[in-house]
Each structure stands twice: as structure tokens, then as C-alpha cells.
C-alpha positions in Angstrom: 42.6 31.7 -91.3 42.7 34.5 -88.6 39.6 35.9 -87.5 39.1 39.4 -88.6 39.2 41.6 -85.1 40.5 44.9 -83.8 43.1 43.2 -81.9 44.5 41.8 -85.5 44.1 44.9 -87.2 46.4 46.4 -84.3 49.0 43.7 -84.8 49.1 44.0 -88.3 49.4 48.1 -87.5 52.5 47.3 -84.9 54.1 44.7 -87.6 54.1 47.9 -90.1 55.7 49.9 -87.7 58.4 47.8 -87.4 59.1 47.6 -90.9 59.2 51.1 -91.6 61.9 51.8 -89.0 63.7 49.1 -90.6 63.4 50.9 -94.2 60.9 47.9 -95.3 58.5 50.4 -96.5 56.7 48.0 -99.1 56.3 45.5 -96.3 55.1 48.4 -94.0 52.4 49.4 -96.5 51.1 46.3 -97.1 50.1 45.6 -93.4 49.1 49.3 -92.6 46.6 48.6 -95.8 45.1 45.4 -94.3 44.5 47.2 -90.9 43.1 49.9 -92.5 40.6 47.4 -94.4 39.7 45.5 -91.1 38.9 48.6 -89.3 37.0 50.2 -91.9 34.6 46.9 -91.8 34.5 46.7 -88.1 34.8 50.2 -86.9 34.4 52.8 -89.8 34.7 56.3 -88.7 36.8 55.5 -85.5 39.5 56.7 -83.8 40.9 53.3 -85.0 40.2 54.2 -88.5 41.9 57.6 -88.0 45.1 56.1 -86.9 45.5 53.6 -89.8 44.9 56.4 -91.8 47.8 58.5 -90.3 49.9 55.6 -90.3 50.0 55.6 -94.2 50.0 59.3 -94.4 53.1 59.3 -92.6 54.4 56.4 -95.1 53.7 58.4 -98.1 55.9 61.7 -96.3 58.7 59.0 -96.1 58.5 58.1 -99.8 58.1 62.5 -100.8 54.5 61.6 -101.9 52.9 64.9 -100.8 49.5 64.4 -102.5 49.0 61.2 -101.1 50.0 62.3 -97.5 48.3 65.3 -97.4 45.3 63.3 -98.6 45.6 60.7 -96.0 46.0 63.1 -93.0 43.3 65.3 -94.2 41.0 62.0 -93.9 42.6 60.8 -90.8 42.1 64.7 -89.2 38.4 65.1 -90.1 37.6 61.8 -88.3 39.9 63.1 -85.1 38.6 67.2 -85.0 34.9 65.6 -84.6 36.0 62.8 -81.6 38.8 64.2 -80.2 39.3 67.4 -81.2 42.2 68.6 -78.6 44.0 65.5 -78.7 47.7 64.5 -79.0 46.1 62.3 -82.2 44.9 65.7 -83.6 48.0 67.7 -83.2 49.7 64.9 -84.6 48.2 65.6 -88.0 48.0 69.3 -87.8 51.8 68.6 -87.2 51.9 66.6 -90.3 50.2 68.7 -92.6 52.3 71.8 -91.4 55.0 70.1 -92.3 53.6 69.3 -95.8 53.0 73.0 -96.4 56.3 73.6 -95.3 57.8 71.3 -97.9 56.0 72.9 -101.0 56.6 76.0 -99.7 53.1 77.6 -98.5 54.6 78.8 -95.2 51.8 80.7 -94.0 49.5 77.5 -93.8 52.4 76.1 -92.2 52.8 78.2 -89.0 49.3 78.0 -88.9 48.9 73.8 -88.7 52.2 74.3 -86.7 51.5 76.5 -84.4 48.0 74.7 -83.6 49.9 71.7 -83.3 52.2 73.1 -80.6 49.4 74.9 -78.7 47.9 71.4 -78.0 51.2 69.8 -77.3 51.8 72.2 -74.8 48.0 71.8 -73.2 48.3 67.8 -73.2 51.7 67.0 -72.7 54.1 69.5 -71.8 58.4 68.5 -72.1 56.9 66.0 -73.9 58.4 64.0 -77.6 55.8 65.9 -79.1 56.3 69.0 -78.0 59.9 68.4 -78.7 58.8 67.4 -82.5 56.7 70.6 -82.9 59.1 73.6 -82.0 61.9 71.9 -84.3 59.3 72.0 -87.0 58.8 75.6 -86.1 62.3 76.2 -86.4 62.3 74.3 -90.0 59.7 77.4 -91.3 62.2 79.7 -89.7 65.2 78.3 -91.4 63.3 78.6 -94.7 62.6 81.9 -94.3 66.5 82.8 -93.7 65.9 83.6 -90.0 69.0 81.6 -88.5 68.5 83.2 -85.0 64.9 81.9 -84.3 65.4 78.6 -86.2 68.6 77.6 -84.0 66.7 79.1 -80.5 64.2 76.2 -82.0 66.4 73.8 -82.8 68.6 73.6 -79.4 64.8 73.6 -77.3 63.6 70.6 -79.2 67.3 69.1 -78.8 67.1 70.1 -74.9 63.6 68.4 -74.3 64.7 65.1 -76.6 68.1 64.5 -74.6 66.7 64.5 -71.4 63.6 61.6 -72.6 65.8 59.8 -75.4 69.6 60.5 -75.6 70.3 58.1 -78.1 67.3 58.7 -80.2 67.1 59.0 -83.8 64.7 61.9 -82.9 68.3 63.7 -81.3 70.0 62.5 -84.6 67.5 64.9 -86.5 68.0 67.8 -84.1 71.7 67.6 -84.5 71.0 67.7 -88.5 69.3 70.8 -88.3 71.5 72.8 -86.1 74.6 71.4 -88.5 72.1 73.1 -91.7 72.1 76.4 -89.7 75.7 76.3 -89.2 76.1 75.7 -92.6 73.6 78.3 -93.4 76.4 81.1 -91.7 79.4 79.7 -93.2 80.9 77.5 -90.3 81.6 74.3 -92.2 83.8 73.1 -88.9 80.6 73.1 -87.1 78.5 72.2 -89.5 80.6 68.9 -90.0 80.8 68.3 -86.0 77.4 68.5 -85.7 76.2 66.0 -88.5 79.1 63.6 -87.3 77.9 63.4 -84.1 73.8 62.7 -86.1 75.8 60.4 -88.1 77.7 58.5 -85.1 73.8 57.7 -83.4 71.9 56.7 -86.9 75.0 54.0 -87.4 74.1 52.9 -84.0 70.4 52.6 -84.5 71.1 51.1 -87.9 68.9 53.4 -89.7 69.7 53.3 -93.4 67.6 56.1 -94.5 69.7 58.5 -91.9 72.9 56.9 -92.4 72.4 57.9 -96.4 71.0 61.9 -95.1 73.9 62.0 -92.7 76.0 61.4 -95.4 74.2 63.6 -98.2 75.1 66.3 -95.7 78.3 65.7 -94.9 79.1 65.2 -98.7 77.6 68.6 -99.3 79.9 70.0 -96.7 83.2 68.7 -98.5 81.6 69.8 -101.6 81.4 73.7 -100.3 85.0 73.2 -99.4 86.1 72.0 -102.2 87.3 68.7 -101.4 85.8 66.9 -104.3 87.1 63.2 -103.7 85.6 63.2 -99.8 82.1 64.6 -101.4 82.0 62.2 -104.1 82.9 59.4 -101.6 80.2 60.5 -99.0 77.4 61.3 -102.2 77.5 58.1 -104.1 77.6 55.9 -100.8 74.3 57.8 -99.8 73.0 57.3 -103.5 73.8 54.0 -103.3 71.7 53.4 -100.2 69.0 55.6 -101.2 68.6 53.3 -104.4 67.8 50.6 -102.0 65.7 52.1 -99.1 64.0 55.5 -101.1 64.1 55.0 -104.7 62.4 57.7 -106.6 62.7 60.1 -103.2 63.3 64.0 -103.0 66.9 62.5 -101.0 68.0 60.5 -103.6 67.9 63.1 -106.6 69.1 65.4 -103.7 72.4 63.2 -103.9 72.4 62.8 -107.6 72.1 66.7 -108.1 75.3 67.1 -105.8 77.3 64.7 -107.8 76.5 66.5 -110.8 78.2 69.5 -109.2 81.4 67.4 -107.9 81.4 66.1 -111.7 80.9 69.5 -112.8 83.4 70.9 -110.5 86.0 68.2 -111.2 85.6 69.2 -115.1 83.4 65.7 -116.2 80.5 67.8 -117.7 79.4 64.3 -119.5 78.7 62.9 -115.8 77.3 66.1 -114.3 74.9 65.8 -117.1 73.8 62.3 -116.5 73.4 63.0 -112.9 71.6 66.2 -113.2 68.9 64.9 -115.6 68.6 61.1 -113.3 67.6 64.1 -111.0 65.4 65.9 -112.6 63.3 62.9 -113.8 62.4 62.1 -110.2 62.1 65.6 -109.6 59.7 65.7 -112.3 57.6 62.8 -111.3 57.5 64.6 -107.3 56.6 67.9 -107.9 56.9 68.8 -111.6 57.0 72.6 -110.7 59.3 72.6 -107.7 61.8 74.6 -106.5 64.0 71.7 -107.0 63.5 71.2 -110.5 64.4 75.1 -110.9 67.5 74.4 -109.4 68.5 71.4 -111.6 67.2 73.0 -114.8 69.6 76.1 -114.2 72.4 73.8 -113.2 71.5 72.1 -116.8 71.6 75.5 -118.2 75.0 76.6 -116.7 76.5 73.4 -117.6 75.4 74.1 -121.3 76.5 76.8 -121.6 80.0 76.2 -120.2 79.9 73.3 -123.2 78.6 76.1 -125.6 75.7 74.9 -126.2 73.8 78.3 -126.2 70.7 77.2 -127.5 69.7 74.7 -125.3 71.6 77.0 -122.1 68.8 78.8 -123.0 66.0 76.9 -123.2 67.0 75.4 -119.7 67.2 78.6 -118.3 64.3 80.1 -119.4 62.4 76.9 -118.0 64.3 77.7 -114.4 63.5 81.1 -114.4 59.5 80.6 -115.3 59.3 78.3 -111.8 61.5 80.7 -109.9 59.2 83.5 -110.7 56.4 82.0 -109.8 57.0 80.1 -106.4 58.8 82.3 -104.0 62.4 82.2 -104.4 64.1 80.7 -101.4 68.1 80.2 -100.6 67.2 76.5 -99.6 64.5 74.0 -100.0 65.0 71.9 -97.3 65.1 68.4 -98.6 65.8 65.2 -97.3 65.0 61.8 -95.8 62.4 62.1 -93.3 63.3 60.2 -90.2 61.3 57.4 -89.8 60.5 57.5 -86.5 59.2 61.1 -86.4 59.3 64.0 -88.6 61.9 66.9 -89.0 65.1 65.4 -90.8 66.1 67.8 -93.4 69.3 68.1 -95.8 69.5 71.4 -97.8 68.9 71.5 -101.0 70.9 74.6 -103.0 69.1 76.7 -105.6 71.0 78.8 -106.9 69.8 82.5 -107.4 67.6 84.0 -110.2 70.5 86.8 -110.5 72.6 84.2 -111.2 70.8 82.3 -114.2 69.5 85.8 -115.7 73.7 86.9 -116.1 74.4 83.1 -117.9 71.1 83.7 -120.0 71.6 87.0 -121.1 75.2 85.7 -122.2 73.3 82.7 -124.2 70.9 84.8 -125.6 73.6 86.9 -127.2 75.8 83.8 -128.9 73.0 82.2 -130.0 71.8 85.4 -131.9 73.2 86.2 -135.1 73.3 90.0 -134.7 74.5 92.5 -137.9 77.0 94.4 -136.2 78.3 96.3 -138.7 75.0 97.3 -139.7 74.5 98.6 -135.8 77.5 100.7 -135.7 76.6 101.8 -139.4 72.7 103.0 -138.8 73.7 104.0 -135.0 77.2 105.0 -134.3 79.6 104.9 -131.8 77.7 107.3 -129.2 74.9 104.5 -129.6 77.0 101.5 -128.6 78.7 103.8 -125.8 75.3 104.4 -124.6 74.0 100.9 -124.2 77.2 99.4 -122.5 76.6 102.6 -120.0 73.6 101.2 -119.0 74.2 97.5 -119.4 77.1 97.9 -116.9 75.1 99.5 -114.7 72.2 96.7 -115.0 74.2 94.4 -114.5 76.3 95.0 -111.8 73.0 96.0 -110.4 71.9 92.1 -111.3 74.9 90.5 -108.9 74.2 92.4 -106.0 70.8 91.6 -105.9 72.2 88.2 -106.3 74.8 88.6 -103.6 72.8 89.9 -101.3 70.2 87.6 -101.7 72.2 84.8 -101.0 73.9 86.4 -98.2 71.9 89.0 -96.7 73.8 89.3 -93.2 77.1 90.0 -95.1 78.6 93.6 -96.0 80.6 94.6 -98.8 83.4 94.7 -96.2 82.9 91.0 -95.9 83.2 90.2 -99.5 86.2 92.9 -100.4 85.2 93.3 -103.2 82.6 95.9 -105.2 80.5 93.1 -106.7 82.9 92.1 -109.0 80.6 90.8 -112.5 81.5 86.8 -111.9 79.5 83.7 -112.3 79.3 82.7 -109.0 80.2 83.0 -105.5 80.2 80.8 -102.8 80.5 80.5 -99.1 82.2 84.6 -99.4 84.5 83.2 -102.0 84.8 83.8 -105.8 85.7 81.1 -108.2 84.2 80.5 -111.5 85.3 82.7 -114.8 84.6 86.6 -115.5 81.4 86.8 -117.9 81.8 90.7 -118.8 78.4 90.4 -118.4 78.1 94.2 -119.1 79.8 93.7 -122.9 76.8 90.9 -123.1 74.8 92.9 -122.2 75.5 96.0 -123.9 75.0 93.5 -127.2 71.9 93.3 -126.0 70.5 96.4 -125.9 72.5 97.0 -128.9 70.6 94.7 -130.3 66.7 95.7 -129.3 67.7 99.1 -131.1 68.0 97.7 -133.9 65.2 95.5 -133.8 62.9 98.1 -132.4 63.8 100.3 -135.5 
């Protein structure tokens, strides 16, 4: 048997890192616990013990645990303020914690870990990898916050910095990613898919599973918003395939199992759009049970109900959706995705679709699944009455879809879309498609209808 030393506990820590770059995360853990173990016997409260700590922290942001990473880095950054406090250790985990934040949302106490984070980075080691890392992380709060300009200024810095020390890096990979997600973000699909071919193109080389499956999440999504179904599908369940293997239970594979329950939807199989919707929304569930992405699945569920007319339980989804979307700030993306293994910043955007949208498809569910007395309304309050309430349903709802609109697209003009907010259940990438809902007939119903209850 091996001696119990520092020098084993670092071995053991080096043998982890080589199997979580080679998508062995189980393997990974297990060393990166038994150097943990040695150093808390032989040198508890140490920088040592700090860096074990951070090394499973980092493992758990690999797997989407968020509880258990911020946990770990939280240890791992008390032991490092008190020894080291302006060191490239400390920033690392101010860096990872920002990035935490970022992911459920809090973006406040993300710029603020982030911003920290970068303020030592540039102190300690300027043009550095880890400056690099922390100003695409700053552009990741940007992006989630819609503001494309400062998030690709971000992006194309950290890209800069990371060519010049690593051009063949997964690190440049990650940076390529990002600037396809703005692209994507402003409707340039062409760009979007040249940039994640070229992430794509680097990750095959390196032989990174993990970011050969989010390169092609991505570029599946991209063929999916074009409306090439068979090239999305092909891309999607290759990376779900993968993902089964190297991230089971991960925020990037129900990422890819919500996008083929849209190509299933799209292509008309509502059976298999439902099957992949609710795989995804079990591991959603186990994540982050009151996510944004489980928001988003639970109003794809609804739509797709509804569509089957299945009222009812349209609205029971819906109203599930809308309770979550209330409560956590709405954003047009949660950015999702496998986390590059090498360094953080990898994301793949998730779509949620608007609260404008599931309110339209609810109000229409609410209104077939009620048994409403109609003659008994016009009876008791006339035709001025109904008149009346489809006045101001129309108005409501076309109110409704451009809030929608715009908050989906908030840089585009009525001039872009030609069209005066037609009522329709959906747009997408300045494009209509989908079916008229006459969501102001629905909706006069309605109001039609809490007259009469209210008398």
C-alpha cells in the first residue's frame, strides 16, 4: 500500500484531471475525493485543501449540480479569502460562483463575483487564460440580459487573448460558440452556423465528446430555426446520443431532448414531441425544479395539448408555466449547455418561449374547456353586451402579441415585421407560421363570460 503524502494526494488530483477532459467524470470524482481525504488529514485548512475542494466544485458545474458546486466553492473560497486573498486561486472561485449565479439567473451577484474576479485577473496576470475566461463570462451576463453589443465586444476580447496563447484550444472552441449564440441572437443563421462549425471543426480534433455533442445541439438548433427538420433531427439525436453517455441527467442533454420535441412537433409527430418533452422535463425537474427551463417545456407541453385538443390538461400545463415565469425574471434565453471541461463559458441557448405567447394559447383553453350558456348570455345581456366585450378583447389582445413581439425582438420595428401584429400563435426569426387563433373571439368569450358569472 502507498504511503499517504501530499505528493499522492497531488497525483491522484492530476489523474482526475485527466479523466475529466476525457468525459470520465465518475473516474475523475473518485480520485479528486481521495485527495480531498488525504489533504484534509495531512493538511486541513490549506491551500491544498482549497484546491481539492475547487476541483470537485468544478466537477459538479460539469454535471449542472449547482447546489453542490456552489457549496464546494464557497468552502474552497473561505479557506483561499483568509491565505491568499488576491490570488489567481481566489478569482478562480469568485469566477465560478459568478458563473453559478449567472446560470439560475441572479445576475446582480453575478457581475459582482465577476467583476471581482476580473479585477484580480487583471492585477495578477494580465493577457492571461484567465483574464481571457473572465470577460467572456462577462459577456455571458450581457447576452442574458439581451445586450448583443457588449456581450460580442466580450466575446471577440476573450477570443483575441485565447488565440494568441492557445489557437487550437477548446477554450477558442467556447468563444467561437458564443459569438455563433449572438449571431443567432440577431437573426444571421449563416453566421451563426460558420461560427459553431469552425467550434465544431477544433472539439473533433481535441476529441472532446462533451463539445462535439454542444457543437452539435447548436447547430441542430440552427437547422431547426430554418426549418430544415431532417438536418436538426440528424444533428439533435447524435448529440443526445452522446450526452446519454458522457452527461446523463445534464441541463445539455434535456437541452437536446426539448429540441427534438419541437422537430417532432414541427414535423407533425405530437406522440414523439411528447415523449421528448416530458424525458426533459424529468431531468429538468430533478436540476432545478423551478427553472426557467422547466417553464419553457411545460408551455411547450401545453401548446402541444392544446393543438391535440386536450384543453384541460393545455391548461393545467400552462398555468404551471406561467406561475414560474412570473416569478423568476423572464428572459429570451437561458443559456444552457455543456460546460467545457477544460474551463468554463460553453453555452448553447435554450428557447423559452414568451409569457404573451402561453397567456393567448391559455385564454383559448380556458374557453373550450368551459361549458358557457350562451344563449343565456345573449338572452340576460344582449347584443350591445357581446359587441362590447369583443371591443375590448381585440384590443387586449392584440395588446398581448406585441408585448410578445417585442419582447422577443426588441431591436425590430413594425417596418421589419410588415405586418400590424397580426393575432398568430407564433413568430419566429421575423417570420410567421403557425395557425390564426382569433384570439380576440376567445377572448371576447371570456369576458363574456365573467359577466355572467359576476352577475
Amino acid at each position: 500500500m502507498v504511503p499517504e503524502s501530499l505528493a499522492v494526494a497531488k497525483a491522484l488530483s492530476d489523474c482526475g484531471d485527466i479523466e475529466r477532459e476525457s468525459d470520465n467524470l465518475d473516474k475523475a470524482e473518485k480520485n479528486y475525493v481521495q485527495a480531498l481525504e488525504i489533504r484534509q488529514r495531512l493538511a486541513a485548512g490549506s491551500l491544498a485543501e482549497a484546491d481539492a475542494l475547487g476541483n470537485l466544485g468544478f466537477l459538479a458545474w460539469a454535471r449542472s449540480d449547482l447546489a453542490k458546486s456552489e457549496e464546494y466553492h464557497n468552502r474552497a473560497l473561505a479557506l483561499r479569502e483568509k491565505l491568499a486573498p488576491n490570488s489567481e486561486s481566489t478569482a478562480g472561485s469568485l469566477l465560478l460562483l459568478g458563473l453559478i449565479a449567472w446560470r439560475r439567473g441572479d445576475l446582480v451577484t453575478a457581475d459582482k463575483y465577476l467583476t471581482q474576479a476580473h479585477e484580480i485577473y487583471e492585477r495578477v496576470s494580465p493577457d492571461s487564460f484567465n483574464v481571457s475566461a473572465s470577460v467572456n463570462n462577462m459577456g455571458l451576463v450581457a447576452l442574458t440580459r439581451g445586450d448583443l453589443a457588449k456581450a460580442e465586444k466580450c466575446f471577440r476580447q476573450a477570443l483575441a487573448v485565447q488565440q494568441k496563447l492557445s489557437p487550437d484550444s477548446l477554450d477558442v472552441a467556447s468563444k467561437f460558440s458564443n459569438l455563433a449564440i449572438v449571431a443567432d441572437r440577431r437573426g444571421d443563421l449563416a453566421m451563426a452556423e460558420d461560427y459553431e462549425g469552425r467550434a465544431l471543426a477544433i472539439r473533433r480534433k481535441r476529441g472532446s465528446r462533451s463539445g462535439i455533442a454542444q457543437g452539435l445541439s447548436v447547430l441542430g438548433e440552427i437547422a431547426l430555426d430554418r426549418g430544415d427538420y431532417a438536418t436538426a433531427e440528424t444533428h439533435l439525436r447524435d448529440a443526445a446520443e452522446i450526452l446519454e453517455q458522457v452527461l446523463p441527467n445534464s441541463e445539455a442533454l434535456s437541452g437536446a431532448l426539448h429540441d427534438l420535441g419541437k422537430v417532432a412537433k414541427e414535423s407533425g409527430n405530437f406522440v414523439e414531441a411528447e415523449r421528448y418533452y416530458l424525458r426533459a422535463l424529468d431531468i429538468q425537474q430533478t436540476l432545478a425544479p423551478g427553472g426557467e427551463m422547466v417553464a419553457g417545456t411545460l408551455g411547450e407541453l401545453g401548446a402541444l395539448a392544446r393543438a391535440n385538443g386536450d384543453a384541460r390538461k393545455a391548461n393545467d400545463y400552462l398555468v404551471r408555466s406561467l406561475a414560474i415565469v412570473e416569478r423568476v425574471a423572464p428572459c429570451h434565453y437561458n443559456p444552457s449547455g455543456v460546460p467545457n471541461l477544460k474551463g468554463p463559458g460553453v453555452v448553447s441557448p435554450q428557447r423559452v418561449r414568451q409569457p404573451a405567447r402561453w397567456r393567448i394559447i391559455r385564454a383559448d383553453a380556458q374557453v373550450q374547456a368551459t361549458q358557457f350558456p350562451w344563449d343565456k348570455c345573449r338572452r340576460d345581456y344582449g347584443k350591445k353586451k357581446m359587441d362590447d366585450a369583443r371591443v375590448v378583447a381585440r384590443a387586449r389582445s392584440r395588446d398581448c402579441i406585441r408585448a410578445g413581439c417585442e419582447d422577443r425582438h426588441p431591436e425590430r420595428t413594425k417596418s421589419h415585421w410588415g405586418c400590424e401584429f397580426d393575432p398568430v400563435f407564433r413568430f419566429r426569426k421575423g417570420r410567421r407560421v403557425g395557425t390564426e387563433l382569433e384570439p380576440d373571439r376567445h377572448m371576447a368569450h371570456h369576458h363574456c363570460h365573467q359577466l355572467y358569472q359576476d352577475n
